[in-house]
C-alpha positions as CSV (number, residue, x, y, z in Angstrom):
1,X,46.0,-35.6,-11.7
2,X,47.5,-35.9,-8.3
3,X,51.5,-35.9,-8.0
4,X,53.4,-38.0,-5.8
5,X,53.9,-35.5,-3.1
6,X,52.6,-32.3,-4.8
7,X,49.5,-30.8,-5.3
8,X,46.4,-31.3,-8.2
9,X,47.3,-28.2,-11.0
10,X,43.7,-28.2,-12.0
11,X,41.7,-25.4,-11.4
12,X,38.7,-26.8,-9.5
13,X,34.8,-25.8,-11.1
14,X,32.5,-24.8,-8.0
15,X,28.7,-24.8,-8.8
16,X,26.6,-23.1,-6.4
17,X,23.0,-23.2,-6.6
18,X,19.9,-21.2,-6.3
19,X,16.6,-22.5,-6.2
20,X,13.9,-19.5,-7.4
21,X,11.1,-20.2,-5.2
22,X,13.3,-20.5,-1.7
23,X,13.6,-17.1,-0.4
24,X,16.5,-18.7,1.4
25,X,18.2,-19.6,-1.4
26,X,17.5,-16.4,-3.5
27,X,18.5,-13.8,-0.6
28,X,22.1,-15.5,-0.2
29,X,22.4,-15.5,-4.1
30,X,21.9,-12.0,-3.9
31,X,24.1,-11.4,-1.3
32,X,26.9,-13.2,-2.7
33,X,26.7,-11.3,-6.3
34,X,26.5,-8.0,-4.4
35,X,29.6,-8.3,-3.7
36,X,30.7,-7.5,-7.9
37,X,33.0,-9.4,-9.9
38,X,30.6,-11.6,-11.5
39,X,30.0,-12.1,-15.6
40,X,26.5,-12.8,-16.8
41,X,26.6,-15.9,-19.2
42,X,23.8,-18.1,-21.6
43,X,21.2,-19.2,-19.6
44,X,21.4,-23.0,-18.3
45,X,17.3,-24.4,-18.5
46,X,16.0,-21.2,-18.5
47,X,17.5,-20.2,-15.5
48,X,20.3,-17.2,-15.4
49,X,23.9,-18.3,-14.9
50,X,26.9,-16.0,-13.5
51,X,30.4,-17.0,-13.9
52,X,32.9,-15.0,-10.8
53,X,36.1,-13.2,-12.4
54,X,38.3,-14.5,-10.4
55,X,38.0,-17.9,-9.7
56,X,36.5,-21.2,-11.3
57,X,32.8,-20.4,-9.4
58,X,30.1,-20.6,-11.1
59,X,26.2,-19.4,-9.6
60,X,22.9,-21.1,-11.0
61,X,19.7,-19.3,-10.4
62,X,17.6,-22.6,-11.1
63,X,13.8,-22.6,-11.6
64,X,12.3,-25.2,-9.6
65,X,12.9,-26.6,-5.6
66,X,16.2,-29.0,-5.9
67,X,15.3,-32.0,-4.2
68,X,13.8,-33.8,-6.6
69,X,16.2,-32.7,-9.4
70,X,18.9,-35.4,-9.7
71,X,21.8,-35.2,-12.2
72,X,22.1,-31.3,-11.9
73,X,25.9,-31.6,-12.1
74,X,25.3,-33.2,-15.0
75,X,22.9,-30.9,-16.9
76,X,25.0,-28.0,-16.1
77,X,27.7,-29.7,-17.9
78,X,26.5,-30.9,-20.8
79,X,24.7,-27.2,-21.1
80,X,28.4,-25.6,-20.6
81,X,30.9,-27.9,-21.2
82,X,32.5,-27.1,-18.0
83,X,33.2,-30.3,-15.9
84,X,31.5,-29.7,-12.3
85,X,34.2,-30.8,-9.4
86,X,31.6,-30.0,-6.5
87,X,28.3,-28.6,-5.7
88,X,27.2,-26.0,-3.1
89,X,22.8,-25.7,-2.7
90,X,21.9,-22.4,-1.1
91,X,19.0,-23.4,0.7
92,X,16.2,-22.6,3.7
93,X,16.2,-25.0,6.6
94,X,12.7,-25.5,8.0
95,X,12.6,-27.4,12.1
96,X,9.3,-27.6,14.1
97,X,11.4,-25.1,17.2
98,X,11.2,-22.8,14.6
99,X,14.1,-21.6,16.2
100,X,16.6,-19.2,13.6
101,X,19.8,-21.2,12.5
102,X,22.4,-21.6,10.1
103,X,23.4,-24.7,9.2
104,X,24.8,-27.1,6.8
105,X,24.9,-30.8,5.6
106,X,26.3,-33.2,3.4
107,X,23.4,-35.1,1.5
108,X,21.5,-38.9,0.8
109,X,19.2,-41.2,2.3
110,X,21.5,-43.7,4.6
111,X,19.3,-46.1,6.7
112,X,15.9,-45.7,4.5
113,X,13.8,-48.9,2.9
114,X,13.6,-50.3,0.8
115,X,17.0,-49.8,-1.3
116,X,16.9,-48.6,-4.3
117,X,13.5,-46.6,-4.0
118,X,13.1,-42.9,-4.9
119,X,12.8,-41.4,-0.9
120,X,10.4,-39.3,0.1
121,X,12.6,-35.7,0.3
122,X,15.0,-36.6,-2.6
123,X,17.6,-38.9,-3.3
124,X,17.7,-42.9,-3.4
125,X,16.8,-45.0,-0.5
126,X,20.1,-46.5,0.8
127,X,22.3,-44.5,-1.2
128,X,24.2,-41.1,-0.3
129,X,26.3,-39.0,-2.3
130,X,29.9,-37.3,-2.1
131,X,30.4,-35.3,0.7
132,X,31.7,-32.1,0.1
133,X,35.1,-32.1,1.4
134,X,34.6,-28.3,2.4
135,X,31.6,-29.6,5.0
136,X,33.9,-28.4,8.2
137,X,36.0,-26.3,7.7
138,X,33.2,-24.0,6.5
139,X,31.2,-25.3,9.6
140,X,34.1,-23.4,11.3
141,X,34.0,-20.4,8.7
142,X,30.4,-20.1,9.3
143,X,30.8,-19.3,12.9
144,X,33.1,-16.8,12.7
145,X,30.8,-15.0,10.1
146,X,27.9,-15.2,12.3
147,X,29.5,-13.7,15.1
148,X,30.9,-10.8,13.0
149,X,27.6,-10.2,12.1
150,X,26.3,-10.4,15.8
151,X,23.5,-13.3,14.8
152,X,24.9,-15.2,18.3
153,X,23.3,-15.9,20.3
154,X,20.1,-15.4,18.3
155,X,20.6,-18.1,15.9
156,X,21.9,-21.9,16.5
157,X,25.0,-22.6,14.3
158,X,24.7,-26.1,13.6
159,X,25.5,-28.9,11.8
160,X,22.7,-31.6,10.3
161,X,23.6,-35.5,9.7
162,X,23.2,-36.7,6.3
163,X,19.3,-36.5,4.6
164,X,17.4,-35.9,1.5
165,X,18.4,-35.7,-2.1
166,X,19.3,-35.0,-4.7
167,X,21.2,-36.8,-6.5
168,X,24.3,-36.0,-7.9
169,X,27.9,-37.5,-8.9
170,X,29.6,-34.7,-7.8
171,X,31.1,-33.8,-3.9
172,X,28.2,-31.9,-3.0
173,X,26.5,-29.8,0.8
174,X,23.5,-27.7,1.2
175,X,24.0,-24.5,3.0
176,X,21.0,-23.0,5.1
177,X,19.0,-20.3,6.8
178,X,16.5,-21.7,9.0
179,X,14.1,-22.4,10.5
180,X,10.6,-21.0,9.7
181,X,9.3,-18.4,7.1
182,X,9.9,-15.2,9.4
183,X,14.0,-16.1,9.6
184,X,14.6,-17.3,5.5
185,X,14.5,-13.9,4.3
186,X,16.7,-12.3,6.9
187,X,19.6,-10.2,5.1
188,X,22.1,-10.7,8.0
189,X,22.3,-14.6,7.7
190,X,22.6,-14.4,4.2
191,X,25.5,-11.7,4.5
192,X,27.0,-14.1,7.0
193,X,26.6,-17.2,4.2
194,X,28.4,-14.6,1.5
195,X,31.0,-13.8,3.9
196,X,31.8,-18.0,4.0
197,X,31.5,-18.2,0.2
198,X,33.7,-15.1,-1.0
199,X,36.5,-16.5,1.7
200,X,35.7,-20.0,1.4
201,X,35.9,-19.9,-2.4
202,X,38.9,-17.1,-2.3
203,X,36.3,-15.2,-4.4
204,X,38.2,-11.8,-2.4
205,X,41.8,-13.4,-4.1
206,X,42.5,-15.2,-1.4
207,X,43.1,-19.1,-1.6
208,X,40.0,-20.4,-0.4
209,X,39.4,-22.9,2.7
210,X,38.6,-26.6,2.3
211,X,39.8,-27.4,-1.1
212,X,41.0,-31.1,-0.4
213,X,42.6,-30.9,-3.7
214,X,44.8,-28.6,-3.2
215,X,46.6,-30.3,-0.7
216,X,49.9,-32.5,-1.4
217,X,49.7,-36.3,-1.0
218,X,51.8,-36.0,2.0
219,X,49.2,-33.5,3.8
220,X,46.1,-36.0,2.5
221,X,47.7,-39.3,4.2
222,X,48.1,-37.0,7.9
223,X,44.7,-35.3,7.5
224,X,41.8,-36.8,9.6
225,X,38.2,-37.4,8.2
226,X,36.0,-37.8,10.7
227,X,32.6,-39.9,9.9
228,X,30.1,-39.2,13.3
229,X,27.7,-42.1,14.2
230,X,24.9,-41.7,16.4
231,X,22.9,-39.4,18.5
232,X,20.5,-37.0,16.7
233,X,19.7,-34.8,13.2
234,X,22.0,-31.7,14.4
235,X,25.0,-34.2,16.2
236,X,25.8,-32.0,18.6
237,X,28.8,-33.8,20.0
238,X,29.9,-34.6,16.4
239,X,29.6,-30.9,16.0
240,X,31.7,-30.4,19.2
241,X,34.8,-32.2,17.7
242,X,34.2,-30.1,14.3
243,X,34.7,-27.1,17.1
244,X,37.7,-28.0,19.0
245,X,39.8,-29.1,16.1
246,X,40.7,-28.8,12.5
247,X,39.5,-32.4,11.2
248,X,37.6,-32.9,8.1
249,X,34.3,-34.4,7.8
250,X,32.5,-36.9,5.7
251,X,28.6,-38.2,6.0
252,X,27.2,-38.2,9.7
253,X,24.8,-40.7,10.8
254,X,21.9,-40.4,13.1
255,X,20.1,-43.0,15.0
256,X,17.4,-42.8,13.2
257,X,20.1,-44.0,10.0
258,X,21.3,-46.9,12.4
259,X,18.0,-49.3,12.9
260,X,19.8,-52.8,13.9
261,X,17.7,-55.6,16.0
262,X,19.3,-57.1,18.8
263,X,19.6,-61.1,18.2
264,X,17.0,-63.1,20.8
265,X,19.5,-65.9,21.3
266,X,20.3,-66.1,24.7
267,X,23.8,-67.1,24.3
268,X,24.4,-63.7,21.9
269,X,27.3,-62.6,22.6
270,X,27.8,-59.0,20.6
271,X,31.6,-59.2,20.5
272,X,31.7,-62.7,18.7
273,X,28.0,-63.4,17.8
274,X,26.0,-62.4,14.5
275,X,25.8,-59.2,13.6
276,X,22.1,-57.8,14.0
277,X,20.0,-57.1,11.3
278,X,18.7,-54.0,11.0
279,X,19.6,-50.7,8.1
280,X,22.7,-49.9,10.7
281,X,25.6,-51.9,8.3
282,X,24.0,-51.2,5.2
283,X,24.3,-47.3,6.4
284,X,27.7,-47.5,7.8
285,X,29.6,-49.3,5.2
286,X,28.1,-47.2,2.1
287,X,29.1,-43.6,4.6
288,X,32.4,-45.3,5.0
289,X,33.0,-45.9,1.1
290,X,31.6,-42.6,0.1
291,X,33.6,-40.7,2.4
292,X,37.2,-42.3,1.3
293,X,36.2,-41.7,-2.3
294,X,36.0,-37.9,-1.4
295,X,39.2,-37.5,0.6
296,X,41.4,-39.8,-1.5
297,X,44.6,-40.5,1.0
298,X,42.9,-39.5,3.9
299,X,42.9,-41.0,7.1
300,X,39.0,-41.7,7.6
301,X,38.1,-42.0,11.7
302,X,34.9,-42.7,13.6
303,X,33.4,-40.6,16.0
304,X,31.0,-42.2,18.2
305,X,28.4,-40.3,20.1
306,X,28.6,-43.2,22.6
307,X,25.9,-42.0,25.0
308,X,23.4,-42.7,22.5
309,X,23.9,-46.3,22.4
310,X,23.7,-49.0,24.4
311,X,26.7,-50.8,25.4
312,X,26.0,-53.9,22.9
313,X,24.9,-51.5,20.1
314,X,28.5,-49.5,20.5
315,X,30.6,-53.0,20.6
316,X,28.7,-54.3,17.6
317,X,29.3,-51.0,15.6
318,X,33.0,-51.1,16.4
319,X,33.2,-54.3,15.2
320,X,31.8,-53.6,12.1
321,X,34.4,-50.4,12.1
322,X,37.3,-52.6,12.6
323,X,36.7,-54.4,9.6
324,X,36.3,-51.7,7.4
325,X,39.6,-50.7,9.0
326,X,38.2,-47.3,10.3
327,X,39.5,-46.4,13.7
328,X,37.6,-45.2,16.6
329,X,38.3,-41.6,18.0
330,X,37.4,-38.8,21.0
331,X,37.8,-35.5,20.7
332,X,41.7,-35.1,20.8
333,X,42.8,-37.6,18.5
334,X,40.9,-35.8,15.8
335,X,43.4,-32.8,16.3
């Protein structure tokens, strides 16, 4: 439990997973338990489970492709008894460019019909999952590990808005080597992902980065929690403010999340008229409530990539943000 003005005592349980026919996935395992300290424990569905030394982490070398696989925080559990606080996927990344990449996202289907339908990639239409509170500030460790390992300017280092299952109750973010079959089994990226892991998860004794828990209630209510809306899968400017400050992120939300209709009335006035129908509130308001519930305390803020919508679609979407009570930033008041 959280106390008034102190921090959470409990050790947090990190499950990261490894799915055994990604050669993305199975290349950054390998990379991460290279680097010692781990304990072999009882296999979890057949699949081989390590447990790290040091801290609460815990790595699942799982069958099957994860997508599909809902409730894995919850098998792992009830196959352990140890109480899963977040899960990390350790994944390939696959984009048409087939340009190399790293990147990462938080996961869930925002904007997709109709509700309550199994999608297509994973996941329930409509719904999205925790965010992994670690999402940016590991954004930021990443790019520091892929310049030490000189994969700049070869590889984009990007973020991804939310997509595709599974799903999970847990906080939970893919982490990713793309984008085509010649780039998933390159060694470099996945040293680069170990090196975020092992400092990320103070697996090399030291604290760890991004643990929201950790922080006291006085930090939580001052820290920023930046939600992006708009523009396109990798949000570049979204990414931009992750860059130039030390915010924290919850679910971001491309167009393609945000269908809305603009009313035919000729009178419609976007500031005092209807809202428009359209996926775009649906999406918003369930990002919104899934976001506070990871970063308990936080203060949650808007980022708008403003250039991607037209001037009624921005003044409808802030009036929709109003009265969820989220407030609207640039750049520099997320720092």
């Amino acid at each position: 439990m959280l106390k008034d003005g102190g921090p959470v005592a409990q050790a947090m349980v990190t499950l990261l997973i490894v799915s055994e026919p990604d050669i993305a996935s199975t290349i950054q395992g390998d990379a991460l338990l290279n680097r010692g300290n781990w304990i072999e424990m009882d296999t979890v569905e057949a699949g081989r489970v390590w447990k790290h030394e040091i801290k609460d982490v815990w790595l699942w070398w799982f069958a099957n492709r994860l997508l599909m696989e809902d409730g894995l925080d919850n098998r792992f559990s009830s196959a352990t008894g140890e109480i899963v606080d977040e899960v990390i996927f350790l994944s390939r990344h696959f984009a048409a460019s087939g340009r190399p990449s790293l990147t990462l996202h938080v996961i869930g289907v925002p904007g997709e019909h109709p509700h309550g339908e199994k999608a297509e990639h994973g996941g329930i239409k409509g719904d999205v999952m925790l965010p992994n509170p670690r999402f940016a500030s590991w954004y930021r460790l990443m790019c520091e590990a892929a310049h030490r390992h000189a994969l700049v300017p070869e590889f984009e280092l990007t973020i991804e808005t939310t997509h595709h299952g599974p799903c999970l109750e847990a906080p939970t973010m893919f982490i990713e080597i793309g984008s085509s079959e010649s780039h998933w089994g390159r060694v470099d990226a996945a040293e680069a992902w170990a090196d975020v892991m092992e400092m990320g998860l103070g697996l090399d004794g030291s604290k760890g980065v991004g643990d929201w828990n950790s922080m006291s209630r006085d930090e939580r209510l001052v820290a920023k929690v930046m939600i992006g809306i708009g523009g396109g899968h990798y949000a570049p400017r979204h990414t931009d403010v992750l860059r130039k400050t030390n915010c924290w992120a919850g679910h971001q939300l491309a167009n393609y999340a945000l269908e809305m209709e603009k009313p035919e009335e000729t009178e419609w006035n976007p500031d005092t008229g209807k809202l428009p129908e359209g996926a775009w509130q649906h999406a918003i308001r369930v990002s919104v409530e899934s976001t506070r519930d990871a970063f308990p305390d936080g203060l949650v803020m808007a980022h708008l990539d403003r250039k991607s919508f037209k001037g009624w679609q921005r003044r409808v979407i802030k009036r929709l943000l109003n009265e969820l009570e989220v407030p609207v930033g640039r750049t520099r008041d997320f720092e």
